[in-house]
VOMARGU-50842 format. One record per residue (C-alpha): x, y negated, z. Coordinates in steps of 0.001 Angstrom, whole numbers, padded with zeros to 6 digits, always signed. Layout:
N
XYZ;...
// end
This chain:
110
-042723-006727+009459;-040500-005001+011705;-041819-001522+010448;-040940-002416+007021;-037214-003148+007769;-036861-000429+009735;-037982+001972+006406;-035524+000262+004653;-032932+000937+006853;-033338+004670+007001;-033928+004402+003146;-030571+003547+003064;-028765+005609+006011;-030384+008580+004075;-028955+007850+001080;-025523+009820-000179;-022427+007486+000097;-019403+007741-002331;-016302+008235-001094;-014718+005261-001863;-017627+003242-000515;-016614+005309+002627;-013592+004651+002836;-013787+000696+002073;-015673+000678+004753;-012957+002533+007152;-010270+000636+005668;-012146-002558+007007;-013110-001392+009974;-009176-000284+011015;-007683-003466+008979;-005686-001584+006712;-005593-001922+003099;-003929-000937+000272;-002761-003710-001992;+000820-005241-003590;-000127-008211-001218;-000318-005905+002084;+002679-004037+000743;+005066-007027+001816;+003214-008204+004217;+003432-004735+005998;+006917-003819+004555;+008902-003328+007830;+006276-001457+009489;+005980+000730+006031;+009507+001322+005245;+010874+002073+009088;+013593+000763+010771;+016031+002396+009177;+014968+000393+005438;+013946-002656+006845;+017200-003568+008737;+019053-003523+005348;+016685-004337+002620;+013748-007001+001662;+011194-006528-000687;+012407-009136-003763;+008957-008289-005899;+006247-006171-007108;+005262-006366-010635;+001821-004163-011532;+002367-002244-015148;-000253-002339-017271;-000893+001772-016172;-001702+000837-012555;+001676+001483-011509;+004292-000863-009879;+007610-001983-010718;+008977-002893-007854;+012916-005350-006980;+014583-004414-003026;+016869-007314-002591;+019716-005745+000244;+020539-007747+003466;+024487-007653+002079;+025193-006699-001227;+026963-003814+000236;+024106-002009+001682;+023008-001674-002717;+024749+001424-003204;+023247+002781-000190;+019559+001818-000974;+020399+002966-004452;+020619+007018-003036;+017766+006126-000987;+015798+005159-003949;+013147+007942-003900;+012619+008046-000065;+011751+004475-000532;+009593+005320-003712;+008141+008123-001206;+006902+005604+001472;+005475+003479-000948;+003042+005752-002454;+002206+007552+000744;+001123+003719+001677;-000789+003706-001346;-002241+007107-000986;-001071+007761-005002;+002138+007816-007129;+002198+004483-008384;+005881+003048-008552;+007503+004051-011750;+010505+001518-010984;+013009+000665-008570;+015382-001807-008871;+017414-003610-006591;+018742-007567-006853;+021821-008822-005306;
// end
């Protein structure tokens, strides 16, 4: 019985992977992962220090293209004007996280 798993096995090593069956399986293996819910659960480490010290993610709302709309709610409403000129670094960071462009919105709550 041994000898037949072990076909099977090979059967399936041999076989050509996709890519995003390959990279599923990275993304496990390392813990990281791309999703709305990791995006504030990771958003200090994501946005820097810099972003973080002055501004919260509020919320992420998925569009019905696959894109985000997403609300930055500032430490002090004074720092809003300075997120607001920051606004495309910030949209930067957040598709480099998700490895496409996919916020179409920025908007910031007071």
């Amino acid at each position: 019985m041994s000898n037949q798993q072990n076909k099977n096995i090979t059967a399936r090593a041999s076989r050509p992977m996709t890519i995003a069956g390959a990279m599923g399986g990275l993304m496990r293996i390392f813990g990281a992962r791309a999703s709305d819910a990791d995006l504030s659960a990771r958003w200090d480490e994501i946005m820097g220090a810099e972003i973080a010290r002055i501004a919260k993610l509020a919320a992420i709302k998925k569009t019905r293209n696959g894109g985000y709309n997403i609300a930055i709610r500032p430490a002090n409403p004074a720092f809003a004007l300075q997120l607001s000129y920051m606004a495309d670094e910030i949209a930067e960071k957040i598709n480099r996280y998700f490895g496409r462009s996919v916020v179409e919105k920025i908007s910031f709550r007071k």
